[in-house]
C-alpha positions as CSV (number, residue, x, y, z in Angstrom):
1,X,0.0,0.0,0.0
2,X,2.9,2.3,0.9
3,X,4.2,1.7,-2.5
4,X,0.8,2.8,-4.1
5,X,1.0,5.6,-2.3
6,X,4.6,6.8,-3.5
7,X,3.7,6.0,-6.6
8,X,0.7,8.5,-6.6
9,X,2.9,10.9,-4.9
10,X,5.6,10.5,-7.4
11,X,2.8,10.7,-10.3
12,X,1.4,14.2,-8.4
13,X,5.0,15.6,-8.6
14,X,5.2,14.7,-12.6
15,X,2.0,16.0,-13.1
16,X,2.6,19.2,-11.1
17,X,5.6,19.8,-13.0
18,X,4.8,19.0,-16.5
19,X,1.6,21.5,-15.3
20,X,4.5,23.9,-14.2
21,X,6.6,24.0,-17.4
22,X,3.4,24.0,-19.7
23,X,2.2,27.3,-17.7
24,X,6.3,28.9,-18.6
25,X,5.9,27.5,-21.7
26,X,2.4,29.3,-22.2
27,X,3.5,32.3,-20.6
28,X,6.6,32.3,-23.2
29,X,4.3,31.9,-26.1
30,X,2.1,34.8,-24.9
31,X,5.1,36.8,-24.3
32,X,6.5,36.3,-27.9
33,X,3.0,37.2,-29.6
34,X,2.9,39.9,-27.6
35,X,6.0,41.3,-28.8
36,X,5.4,39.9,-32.8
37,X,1.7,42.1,-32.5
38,X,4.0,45.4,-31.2
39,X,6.4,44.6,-34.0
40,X,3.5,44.1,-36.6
41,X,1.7,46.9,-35.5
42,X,4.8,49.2,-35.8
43,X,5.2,47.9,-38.9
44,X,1.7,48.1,-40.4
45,X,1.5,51.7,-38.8
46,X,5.1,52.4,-40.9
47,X,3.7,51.1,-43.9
48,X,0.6,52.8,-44.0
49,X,2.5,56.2,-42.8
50,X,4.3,55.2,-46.3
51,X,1.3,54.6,-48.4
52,X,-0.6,58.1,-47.1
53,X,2.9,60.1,-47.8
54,X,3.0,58.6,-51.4
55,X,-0.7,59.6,-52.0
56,X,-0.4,62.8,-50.6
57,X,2.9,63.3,-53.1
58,X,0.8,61.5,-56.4
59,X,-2.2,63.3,-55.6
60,X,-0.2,66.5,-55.3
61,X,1.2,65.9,-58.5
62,X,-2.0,65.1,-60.2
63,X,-3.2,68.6,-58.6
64,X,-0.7,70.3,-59.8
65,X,-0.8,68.6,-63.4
66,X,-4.7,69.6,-63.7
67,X,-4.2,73.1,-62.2
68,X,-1.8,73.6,-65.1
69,X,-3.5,71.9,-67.8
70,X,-6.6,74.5,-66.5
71,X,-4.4,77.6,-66.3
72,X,-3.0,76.9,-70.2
73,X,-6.6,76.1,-71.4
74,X,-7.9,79.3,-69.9
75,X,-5.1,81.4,-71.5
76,X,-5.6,80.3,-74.3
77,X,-9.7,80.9,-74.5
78,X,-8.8,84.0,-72.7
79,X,-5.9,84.9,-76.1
80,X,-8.6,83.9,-78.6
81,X,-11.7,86.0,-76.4
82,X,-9.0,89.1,-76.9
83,X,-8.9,88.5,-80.4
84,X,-12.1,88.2,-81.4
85,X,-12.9,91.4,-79.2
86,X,-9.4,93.3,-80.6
87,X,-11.1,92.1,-84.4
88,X,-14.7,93.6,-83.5
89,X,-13.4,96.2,-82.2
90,X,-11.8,97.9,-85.5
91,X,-15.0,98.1,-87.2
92,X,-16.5,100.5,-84.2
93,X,-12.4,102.4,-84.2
94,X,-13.1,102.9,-87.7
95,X,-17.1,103.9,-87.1
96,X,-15.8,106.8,-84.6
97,X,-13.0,108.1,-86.4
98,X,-14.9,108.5,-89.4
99,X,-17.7,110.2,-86.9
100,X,-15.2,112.5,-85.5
101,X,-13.3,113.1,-88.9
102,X,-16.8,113.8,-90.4
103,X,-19.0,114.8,-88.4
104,X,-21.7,112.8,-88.7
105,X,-23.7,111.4,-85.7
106,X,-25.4,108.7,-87.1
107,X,-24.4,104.8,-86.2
108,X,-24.9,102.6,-89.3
């Protein structure tokens, strides 16, 4: 019986410390993800710091490239508005002159 009994005693023990090393191990485990979801976390928070800086600078650039394509469009109707008003605007230079040079009042 007193053998029995060491036996269970010695199996206790076992058991108690296999229990003992799988709590460290466990511990371990949850101690190493912990520190991979810091390091992935810094990471994804890099990358995405990455990824807004390059859309800001694309987007920038796309601005910019629209803004100019707008500014040379405009210029130009702007030019060929002036043109058509400078080439209007002879007819009524040439309608006043001819009023002052002669006299006349009437607009024809």
């Amino acid at each position: 019986m007193e053998q029995i009994i060491k036996e269970i005693s010695s199996a206790e023990e076992r058991a108690a410390k296999i229990k003992a090393e799988a709590a460290a191990r466990a511990a371990k485990i949850a101690e190493d993800a912990e520190g991979r979801a810091e390091e992935l976390g810094r990471a994804t928070e890099e990358s995405c710091k990455i990824i807004r800086e390059e859309s800001e600078r694309s987007a920038r650039a796309e601005a910019e490239k629209n803004y100019a394509e707008t500014l040379k469009k405009s210029h130009a109707e702007a030019a060929k508005y002036a043109d058509g008003v400078l080439a209007n605007s002879e007819k009524y230079v040439d309608e006043i002159v001819r009023r002052i040079s002669g006299g006349s009042s009437r607009v024809r």
